[in-house]
C-alpha positions as CSV (number, residue, x, y, z in Angstrom):
1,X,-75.8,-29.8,155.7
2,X,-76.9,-28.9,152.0
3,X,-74.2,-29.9,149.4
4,X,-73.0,-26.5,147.6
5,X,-72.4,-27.5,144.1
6,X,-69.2,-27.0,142.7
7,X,-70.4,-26.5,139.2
8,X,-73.6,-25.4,138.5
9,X,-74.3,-27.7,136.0
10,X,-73.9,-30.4,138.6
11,X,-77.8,-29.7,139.1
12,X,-79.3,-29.3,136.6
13,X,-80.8,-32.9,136.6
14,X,-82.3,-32.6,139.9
15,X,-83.7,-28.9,139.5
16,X,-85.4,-29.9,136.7
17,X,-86.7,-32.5,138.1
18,X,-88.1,-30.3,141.3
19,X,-89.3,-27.8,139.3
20,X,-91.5,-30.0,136.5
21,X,-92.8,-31.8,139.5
22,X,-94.5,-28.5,141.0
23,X,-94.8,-26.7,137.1
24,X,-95.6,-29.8,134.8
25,X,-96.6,-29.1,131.5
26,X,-96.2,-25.2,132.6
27,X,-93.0,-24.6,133.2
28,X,-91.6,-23.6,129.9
29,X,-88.3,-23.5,130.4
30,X,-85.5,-23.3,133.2
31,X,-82.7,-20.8,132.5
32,X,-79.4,-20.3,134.6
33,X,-77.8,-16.8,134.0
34,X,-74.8,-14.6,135.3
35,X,-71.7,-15.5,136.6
36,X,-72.5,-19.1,136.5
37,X,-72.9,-19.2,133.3
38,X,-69.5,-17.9,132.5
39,X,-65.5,-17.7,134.2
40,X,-66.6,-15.7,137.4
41,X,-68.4,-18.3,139.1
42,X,-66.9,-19.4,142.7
43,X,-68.3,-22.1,144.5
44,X,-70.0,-21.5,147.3
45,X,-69.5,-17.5,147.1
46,X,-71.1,-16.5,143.4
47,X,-75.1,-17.3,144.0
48,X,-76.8,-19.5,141.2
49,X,-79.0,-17.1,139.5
50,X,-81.9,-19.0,137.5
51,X,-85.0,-17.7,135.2
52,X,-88.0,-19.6,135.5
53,X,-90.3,-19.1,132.2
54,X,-93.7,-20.1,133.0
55,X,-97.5,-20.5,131.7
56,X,-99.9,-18.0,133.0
57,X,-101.6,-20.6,135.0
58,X,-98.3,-21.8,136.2
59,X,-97.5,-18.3,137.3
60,X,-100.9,-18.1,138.5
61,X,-100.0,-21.3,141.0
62,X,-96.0,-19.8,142.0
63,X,-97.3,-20.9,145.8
64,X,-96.9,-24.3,145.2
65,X,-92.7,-23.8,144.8
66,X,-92.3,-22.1,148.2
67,X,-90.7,-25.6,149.4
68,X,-88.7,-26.3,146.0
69,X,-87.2,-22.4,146.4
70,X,-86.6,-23.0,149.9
71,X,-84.6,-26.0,149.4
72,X,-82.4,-24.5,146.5
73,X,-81.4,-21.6,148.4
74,X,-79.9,-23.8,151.0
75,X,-77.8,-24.8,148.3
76,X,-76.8,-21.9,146.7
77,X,-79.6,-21.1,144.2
78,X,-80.9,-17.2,144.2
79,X,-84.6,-17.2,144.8
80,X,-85.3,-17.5,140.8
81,X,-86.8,-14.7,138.5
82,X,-90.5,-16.3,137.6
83,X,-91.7,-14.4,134.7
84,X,-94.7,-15.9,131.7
85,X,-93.8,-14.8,127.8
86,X,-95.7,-11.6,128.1
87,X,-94.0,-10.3,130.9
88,X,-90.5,-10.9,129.5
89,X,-91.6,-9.2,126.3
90,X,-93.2,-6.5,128.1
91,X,-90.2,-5.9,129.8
92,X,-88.0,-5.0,126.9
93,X,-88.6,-1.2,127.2
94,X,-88.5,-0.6,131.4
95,X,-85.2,-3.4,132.0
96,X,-83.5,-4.0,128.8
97,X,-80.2,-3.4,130.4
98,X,-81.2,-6.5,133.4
99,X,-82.2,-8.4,130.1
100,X,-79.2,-7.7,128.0
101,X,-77.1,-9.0,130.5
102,X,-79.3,-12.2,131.2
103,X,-78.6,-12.7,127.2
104,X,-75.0,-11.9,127.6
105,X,-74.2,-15.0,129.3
106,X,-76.7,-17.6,129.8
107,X,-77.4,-21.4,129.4
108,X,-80.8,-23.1,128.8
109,X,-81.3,-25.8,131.7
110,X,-84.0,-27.5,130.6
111,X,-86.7,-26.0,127.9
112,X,-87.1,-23.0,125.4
113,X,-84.3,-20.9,124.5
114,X,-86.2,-17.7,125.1
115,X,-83.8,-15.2,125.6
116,X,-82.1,-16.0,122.1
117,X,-84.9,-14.0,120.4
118,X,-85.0,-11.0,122.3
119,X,-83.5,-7.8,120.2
120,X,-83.0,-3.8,122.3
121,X,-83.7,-0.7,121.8
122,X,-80.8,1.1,121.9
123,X,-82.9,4.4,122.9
124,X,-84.2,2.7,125.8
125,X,-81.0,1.2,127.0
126,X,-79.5,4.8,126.9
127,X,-82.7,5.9,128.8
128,X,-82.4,3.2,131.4
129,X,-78.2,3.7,131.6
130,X,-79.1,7.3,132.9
131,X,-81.2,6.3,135.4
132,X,-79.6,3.5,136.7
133,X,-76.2,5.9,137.0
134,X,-77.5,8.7,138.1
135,X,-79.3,6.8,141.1
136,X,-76.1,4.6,141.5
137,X,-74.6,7.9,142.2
138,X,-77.5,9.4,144.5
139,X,-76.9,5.8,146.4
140,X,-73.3,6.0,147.3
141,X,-73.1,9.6,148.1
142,X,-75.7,8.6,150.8
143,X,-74.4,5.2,151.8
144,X,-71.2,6.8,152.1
145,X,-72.3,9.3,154.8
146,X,-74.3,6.3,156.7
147,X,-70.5,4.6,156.8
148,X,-69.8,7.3,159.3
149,X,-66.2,7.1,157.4
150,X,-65.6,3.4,159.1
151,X,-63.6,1.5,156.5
152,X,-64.9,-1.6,156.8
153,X,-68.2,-0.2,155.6
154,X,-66.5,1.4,152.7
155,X,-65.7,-1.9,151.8
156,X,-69.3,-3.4,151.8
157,X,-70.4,0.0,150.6
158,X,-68.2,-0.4,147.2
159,X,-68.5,-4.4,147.3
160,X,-72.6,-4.5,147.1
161,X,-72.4,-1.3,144.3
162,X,-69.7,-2.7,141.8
163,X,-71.3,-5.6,140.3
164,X,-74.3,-3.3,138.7
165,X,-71.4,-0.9,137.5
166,X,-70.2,-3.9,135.5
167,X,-73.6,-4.5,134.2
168,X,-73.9,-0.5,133.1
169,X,-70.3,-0.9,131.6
170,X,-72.0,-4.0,129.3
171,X,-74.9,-1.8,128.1
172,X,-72.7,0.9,127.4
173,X,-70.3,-1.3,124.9
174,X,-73.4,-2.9,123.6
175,X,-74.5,1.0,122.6
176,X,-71.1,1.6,121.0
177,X,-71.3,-1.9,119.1
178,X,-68.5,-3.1,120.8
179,X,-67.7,-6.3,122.2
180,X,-68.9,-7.2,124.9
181,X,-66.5,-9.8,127.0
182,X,-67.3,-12.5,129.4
183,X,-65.2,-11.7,132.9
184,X,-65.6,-8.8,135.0
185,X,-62.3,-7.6,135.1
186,X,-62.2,-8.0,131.1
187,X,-65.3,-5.5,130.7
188,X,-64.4,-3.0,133.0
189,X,-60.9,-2.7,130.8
190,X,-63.3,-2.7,127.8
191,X,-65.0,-0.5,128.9
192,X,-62.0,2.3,130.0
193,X,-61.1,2.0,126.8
194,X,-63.9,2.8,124.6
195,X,-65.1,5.6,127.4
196,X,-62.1,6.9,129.1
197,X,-62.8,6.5,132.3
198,X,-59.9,4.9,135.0
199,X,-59.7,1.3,134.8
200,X,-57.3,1.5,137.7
201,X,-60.2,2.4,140.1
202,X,-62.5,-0.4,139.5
203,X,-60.0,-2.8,139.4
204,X,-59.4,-1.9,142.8
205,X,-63.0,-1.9,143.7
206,X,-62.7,-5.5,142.1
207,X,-60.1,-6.0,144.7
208,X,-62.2,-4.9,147.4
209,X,-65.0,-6.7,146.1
210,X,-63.2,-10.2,146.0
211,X,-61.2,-9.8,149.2
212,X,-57.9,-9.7,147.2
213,X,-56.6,-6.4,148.3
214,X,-54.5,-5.1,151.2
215,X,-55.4,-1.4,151.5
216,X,-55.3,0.3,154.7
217,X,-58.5,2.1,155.8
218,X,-56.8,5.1,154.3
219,X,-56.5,3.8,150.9
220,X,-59.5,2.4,151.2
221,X,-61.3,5.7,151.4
222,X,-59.0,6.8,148.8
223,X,-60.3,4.1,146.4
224,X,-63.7,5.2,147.1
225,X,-63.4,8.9,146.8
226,X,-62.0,8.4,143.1
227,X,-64.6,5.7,142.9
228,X,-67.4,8.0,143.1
229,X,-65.7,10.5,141.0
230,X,-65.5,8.2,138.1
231,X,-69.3,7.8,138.5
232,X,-69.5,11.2,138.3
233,X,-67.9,11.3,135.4
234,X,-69.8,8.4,134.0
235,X,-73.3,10.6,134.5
236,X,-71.5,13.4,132.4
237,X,-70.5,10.5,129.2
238,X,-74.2,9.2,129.1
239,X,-75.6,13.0,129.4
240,X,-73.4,13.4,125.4
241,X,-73.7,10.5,124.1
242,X,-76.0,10.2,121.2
243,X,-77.7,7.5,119.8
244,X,-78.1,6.6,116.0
């Protein structure tokens, strides 16, 4: 049975190794991002999310690490983002808020730092935000009704939405200057704060999220229905805010 590493640092020797065995002189750097990189991680429940920055040939070759990828995920490791120089410059305008959040909390495995450099547009963050919101919202209207009302769905429902509510809750303190803490719980207070939206609710989603609560299915539909109301209301903040 693969061994789920308790740290994530406990691999970056031997990742390194596997991936400069396929990559060579192409792989530019190896960078592990997200909650492993901060206080949130949990071994053997929080994935190991890794960039790989590559040459164009290497990218050109990304075949060749179906095995290495393979073996990783049996241990934890997210099928990596592979992206070259260009197409992480080139992707500044159409997922700076994906970015921003890579830069938020990161650490460089092996290689160039090359997320350091990277400066956003706060025009197209704002654009992005209202997009990414008001499809969030379009999303759990509709996963809602597939639920059929059964709670346990709920649960998944609000579970599998709230981490890219944390990531929007980032990009919107990074618009206001603010900033911008490591833990989840920590931005979504942040976040309440600046905005005015209900902490209470997406700590309970939080809850939900990380199995820590003990609502009955009631509640549980409860939490959602104000849940989705606070998005709501989070479409209507973006809509006015305006950006210097």
């Amino acid at each position: 049975m693969a061994k789920i590493p308790q740290r994530p640092q406990e691999i970056f020797s031997e990742i390194t190794g596997d991936y400069r065995g396929v990559f060579g002189e192409d792989l530019i750097s190896i960078i592990l991002y997200g909650s492993g990189a901060g206080e949130d991680y949990v071994p053997g429940k929080s994935d190991i999310n890794v960039l790989v920055v590559l040459t164009e040939q290497g990218i050109d070759r990304i075949e060749m690490a179906l095995e290495t990828v393979a073996k990783w995920r049996r241990r934890n490791v997210a099928i990596p983002l592979f992206l070259t120089r260009d197409h992480l410059a080139g992707s500044l305008d159409a997922y700076p808020i994906e970015l921003l959040n890579m830069r938020l909390s990161y650490v460089v495995v092996t290689g160039e730092d090359v997320l350091a450099p990277l400066t956003f547009d706060p025009r197209h963050i704002r654009l992005q935000l209202e997009r990414e919101l008001r499809g969030k919202l379009i999303h759990l209207r509709s996963g809602f009704l597939a639920t059929e009302g059964k709670a346990g769905q709920i649960r998944e429902l609000i579970a599998a939405s709230l981490t890219a509510f944390v990531s929007l809750f980032s990009a919107l303190l990074y618009l206001r200057r603010l900033e911008i803490p490591n833990r989840k719980r920590d931005v979504i207070a942040a976040a309440a704060a600046a905005f005015g939206i209900d902490a209470g609710v997406f700590m309970k989603c939080e809850a939900i999220r990380g199995k820590r609560d003990h609502f009955t299915s009631a509640e549980v539909t409860a939490v959602f229905r104000d849940y989705l109301k606070e998005a709501s209301r989070l479409c209507g903040i973006i809509d006015r805010m305006d950006i210097e």
